[in-house]
C-alpha positions as CSV (number, residue, x, y, z in Angstrom):
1,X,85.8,130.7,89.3
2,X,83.1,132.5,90.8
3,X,80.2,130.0,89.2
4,X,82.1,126.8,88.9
5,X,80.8,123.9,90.9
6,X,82.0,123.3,94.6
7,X,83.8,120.4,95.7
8,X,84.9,118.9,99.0
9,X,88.2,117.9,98.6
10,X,91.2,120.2,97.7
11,X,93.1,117.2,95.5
12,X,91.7,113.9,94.2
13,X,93.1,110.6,95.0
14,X,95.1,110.3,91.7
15,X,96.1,114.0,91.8
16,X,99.8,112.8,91.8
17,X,101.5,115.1,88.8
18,X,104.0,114.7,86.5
19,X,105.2,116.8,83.6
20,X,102.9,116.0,81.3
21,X,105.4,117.1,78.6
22,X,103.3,116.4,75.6
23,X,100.5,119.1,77.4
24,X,99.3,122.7,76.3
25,X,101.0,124.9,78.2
26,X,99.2,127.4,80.1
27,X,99.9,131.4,80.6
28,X,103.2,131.5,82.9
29,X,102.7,135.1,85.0
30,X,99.1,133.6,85.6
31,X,99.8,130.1,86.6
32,X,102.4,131.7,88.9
33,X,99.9,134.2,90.4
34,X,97.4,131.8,91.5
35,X,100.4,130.0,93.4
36,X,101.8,132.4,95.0
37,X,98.4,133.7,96.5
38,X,97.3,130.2,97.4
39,X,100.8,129.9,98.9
40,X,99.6,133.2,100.6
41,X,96.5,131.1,102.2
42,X,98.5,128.3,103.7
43,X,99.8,130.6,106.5
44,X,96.1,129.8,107.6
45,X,94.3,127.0,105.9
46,X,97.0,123.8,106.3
47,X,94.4,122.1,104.5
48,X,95.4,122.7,101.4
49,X,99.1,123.2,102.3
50,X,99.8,119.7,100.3
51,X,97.8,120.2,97.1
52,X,99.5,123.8,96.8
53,X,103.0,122.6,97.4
54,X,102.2,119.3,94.7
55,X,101.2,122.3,92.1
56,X,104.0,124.7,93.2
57,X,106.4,122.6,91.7
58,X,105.6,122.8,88.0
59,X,105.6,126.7,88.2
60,X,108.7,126.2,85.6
61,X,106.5,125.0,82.6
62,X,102.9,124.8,83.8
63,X,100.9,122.6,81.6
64,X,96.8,122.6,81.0
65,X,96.9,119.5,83.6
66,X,98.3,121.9,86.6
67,X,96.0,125.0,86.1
68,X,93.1,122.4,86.7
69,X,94.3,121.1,89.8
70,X,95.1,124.5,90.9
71,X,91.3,125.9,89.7
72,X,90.2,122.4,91.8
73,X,91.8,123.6,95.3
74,X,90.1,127.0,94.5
75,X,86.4,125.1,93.9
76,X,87.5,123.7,97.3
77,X,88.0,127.0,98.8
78,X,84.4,128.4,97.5
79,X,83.1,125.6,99.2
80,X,84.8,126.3,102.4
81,X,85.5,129.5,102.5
82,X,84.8,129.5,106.7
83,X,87.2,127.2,107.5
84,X,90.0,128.2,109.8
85,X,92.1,127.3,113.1
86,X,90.9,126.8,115.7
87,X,92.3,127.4,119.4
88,X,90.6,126.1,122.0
89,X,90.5,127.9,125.7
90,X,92.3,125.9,128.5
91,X,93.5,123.6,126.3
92,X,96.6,121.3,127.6
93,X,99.8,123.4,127.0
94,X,101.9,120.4,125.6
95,X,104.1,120.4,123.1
96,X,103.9,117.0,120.1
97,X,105.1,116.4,116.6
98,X,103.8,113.9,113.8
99,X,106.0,113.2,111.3
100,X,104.8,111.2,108.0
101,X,106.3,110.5,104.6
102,X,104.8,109.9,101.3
103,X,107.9,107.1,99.6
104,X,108.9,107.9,96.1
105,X,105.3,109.8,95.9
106,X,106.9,112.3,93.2
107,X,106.4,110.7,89.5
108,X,108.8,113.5,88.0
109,X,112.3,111.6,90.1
110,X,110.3,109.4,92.3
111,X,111.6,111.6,95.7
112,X,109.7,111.4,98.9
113,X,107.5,113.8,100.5
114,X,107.8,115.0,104.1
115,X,105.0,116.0,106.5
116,X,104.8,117.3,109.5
117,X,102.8,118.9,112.0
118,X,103.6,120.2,115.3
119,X,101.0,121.1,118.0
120,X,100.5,122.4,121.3
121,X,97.9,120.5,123.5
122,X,94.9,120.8,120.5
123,X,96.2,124.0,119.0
124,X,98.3,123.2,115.2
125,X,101.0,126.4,115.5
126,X,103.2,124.7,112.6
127,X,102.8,122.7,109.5
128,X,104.9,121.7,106.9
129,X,104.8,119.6,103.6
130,X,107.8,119.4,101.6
131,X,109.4,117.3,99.0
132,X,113.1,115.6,100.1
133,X,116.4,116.4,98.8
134,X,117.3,113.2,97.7
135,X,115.7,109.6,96.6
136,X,115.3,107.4,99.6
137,X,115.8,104.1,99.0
138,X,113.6,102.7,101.5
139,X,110.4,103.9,103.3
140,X,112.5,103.7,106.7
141,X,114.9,106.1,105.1
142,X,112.1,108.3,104.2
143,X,110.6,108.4,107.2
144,X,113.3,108.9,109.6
145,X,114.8,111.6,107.1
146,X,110.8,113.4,107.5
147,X,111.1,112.5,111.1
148,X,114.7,114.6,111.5
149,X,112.9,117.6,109.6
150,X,109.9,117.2,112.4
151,X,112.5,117.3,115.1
152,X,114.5,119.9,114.0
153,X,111.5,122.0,114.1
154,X,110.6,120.6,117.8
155,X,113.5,121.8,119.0
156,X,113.5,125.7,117.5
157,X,109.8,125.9,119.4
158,X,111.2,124.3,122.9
159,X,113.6,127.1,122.7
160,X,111.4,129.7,121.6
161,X,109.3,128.7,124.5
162,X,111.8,129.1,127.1
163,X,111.8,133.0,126.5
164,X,108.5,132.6,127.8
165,X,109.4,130.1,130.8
166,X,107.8,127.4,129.4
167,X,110.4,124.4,129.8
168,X,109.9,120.6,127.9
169,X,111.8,117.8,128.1
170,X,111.1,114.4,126.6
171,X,109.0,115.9,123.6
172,X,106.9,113.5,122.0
173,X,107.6,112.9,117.9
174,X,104.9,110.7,116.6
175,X,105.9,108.8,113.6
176,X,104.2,105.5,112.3
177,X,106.8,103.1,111.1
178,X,108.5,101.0,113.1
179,X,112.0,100.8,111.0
180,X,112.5,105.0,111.6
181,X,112.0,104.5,115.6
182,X,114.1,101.8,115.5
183,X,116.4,103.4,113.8
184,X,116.4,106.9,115.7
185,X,116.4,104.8,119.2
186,X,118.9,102.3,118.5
187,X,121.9,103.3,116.5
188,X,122.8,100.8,114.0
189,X,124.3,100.7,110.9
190,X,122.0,98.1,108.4
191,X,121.6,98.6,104.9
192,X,118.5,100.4,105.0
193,X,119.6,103.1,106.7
194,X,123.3,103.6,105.8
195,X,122.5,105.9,102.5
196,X,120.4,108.6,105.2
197,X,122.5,112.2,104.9
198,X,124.4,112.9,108.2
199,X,122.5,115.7,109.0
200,X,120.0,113.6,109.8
201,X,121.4,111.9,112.4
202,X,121.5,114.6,114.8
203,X,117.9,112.9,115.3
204,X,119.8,110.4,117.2
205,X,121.5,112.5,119.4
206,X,118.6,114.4,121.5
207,X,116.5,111.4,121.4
208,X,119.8,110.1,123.9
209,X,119.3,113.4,125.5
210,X,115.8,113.3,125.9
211,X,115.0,116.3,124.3
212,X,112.8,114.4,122.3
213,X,110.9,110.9,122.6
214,X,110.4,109.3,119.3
215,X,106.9,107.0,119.9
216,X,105.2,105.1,117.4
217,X,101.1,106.1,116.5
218,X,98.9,104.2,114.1
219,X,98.8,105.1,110.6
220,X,94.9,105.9,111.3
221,X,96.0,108.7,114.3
222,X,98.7,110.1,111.8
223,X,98.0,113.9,111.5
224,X,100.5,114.6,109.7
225,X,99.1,112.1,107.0
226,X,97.1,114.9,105.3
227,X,100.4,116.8,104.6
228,X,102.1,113.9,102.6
229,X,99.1,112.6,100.3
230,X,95.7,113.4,98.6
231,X,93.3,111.7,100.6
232,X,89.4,110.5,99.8
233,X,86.7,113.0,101.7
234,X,86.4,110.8,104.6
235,X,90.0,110.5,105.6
236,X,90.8,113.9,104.6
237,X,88.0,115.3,106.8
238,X,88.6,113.3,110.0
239,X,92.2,114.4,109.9
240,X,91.2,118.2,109.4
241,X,89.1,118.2,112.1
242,X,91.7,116.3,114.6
243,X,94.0,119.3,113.6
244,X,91.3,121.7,114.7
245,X,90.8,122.9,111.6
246,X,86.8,123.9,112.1
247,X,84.2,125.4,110.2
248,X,83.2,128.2,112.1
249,X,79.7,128.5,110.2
250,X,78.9,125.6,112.0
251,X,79.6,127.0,115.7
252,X,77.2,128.3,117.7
């Protein structure tokens, strides 16, 4: 890959893959080498955390279609290979989640895909994108199923925290449909959410406790939005730099 042509985005719009069972098939060991070291990566570069997880998934039978995605988040990478978090000094030590879903976004069995991001004051310290357990049968459902994930993961950092003496109460987990904080902030039973696995619910439960304050935020401020999609170059940059994801050739 070393003289193929740079590009700006890690996925295009329509990356969305399926099987393609009528495909060549590509060299397994190889395939599965380039994931795993891009999996590598997104301990550090959450911008591609989505793209790798979409092609991570056909590691079983790769097909020609998913080695040139994968060799497209590596023409991304020569063209941003500066890129990395940023932590700002004095920042605002608070703790916030966004949570984001992407409904039925799978075309293989039309699962959702959870994104979330968690941050404290400007500083991304967690990222996730990850594709549900089981169908949801509404957006609402997806979204308050992504939103438990996001919370369950707010809640292992505010005790993490507290070895250091850092308490939080009332923890604010961004999400931007309406249904899901309905949902999470008044208990009842309707027939969008009544298919949601229990273990979800413990959402619920330190929302009444205020551990955690479920608010709504625009689809436009949604972080996490990068996590749960391929996005065009404008959106996709916007939202990498709001996670402080920098390009440090750039900086003085």
């Amino acid at each position: 890959m070393e003289d193929a042509k740079p590009i700006k985005t890690p996925m295009a719009t329509n990356g969305h893959l399926d099987l393609d069972e009528g495909g060549k098939p590509v060299d397994l060991k190889l395939y599965r080498s380039m994931i795993g070291s891009l999996l590598y990566l997104t301990t550090s570069r959450s911008d591609i955390m989505f793209s790798v997880c979409m092609c991570a998934r056909f590691q079983a039978a790769p097909k020609e279609c998913h080695l040139t995605t994968v060799k497209h988040i590596t023409r991304y990478l020569k063209y941003s290979p500066n890129i990395g978090l940023c932590y700002p000094k004095g920042a605002q030590f608070e703790l916030v989640g966004y949570s984001d879903s992407d409904y039925a976004g799978c075309k293989v069995d039309r699962k959702s895909t959870s994104g979330g991001c968690q941050l404290l004051g400007r500083s991304l310290v967690s990222w996730c994108s990850k594709k549900q357990n089981s169908v949801a049968l509404s957006t609402a459902e997806a979204e308050y199923i992504s939103a438990g994930g996001c919370c369950a993961q707010l809640l292992w950092m505010k005790q993490t925290l507290l070895d250091y003496g850092v308490k939080f109460k009332g923890i604010p987990l961004l999400c931007d449909n309406e249904s899901a904080i309905k949902i999470a902030n008044k208990p009842v039973q309707t027939s969008r959410n009544k298919h949601i696995d229990i273990r979800n619910h413990f959402l619920r439960d330190h929302v009444s406790k205020d551990d955690i304050k479920i608010d709504g935020v625009s689809t436009d401020d949604q972080l996490a939005d990068i996590f749960t999609k391929p996005l065009d170059e404008s959106r996709f940059c916007k939202l990498r730099n709001e996670l402080n994801v920098i390009d440090f050739s750039n900086v003085a």
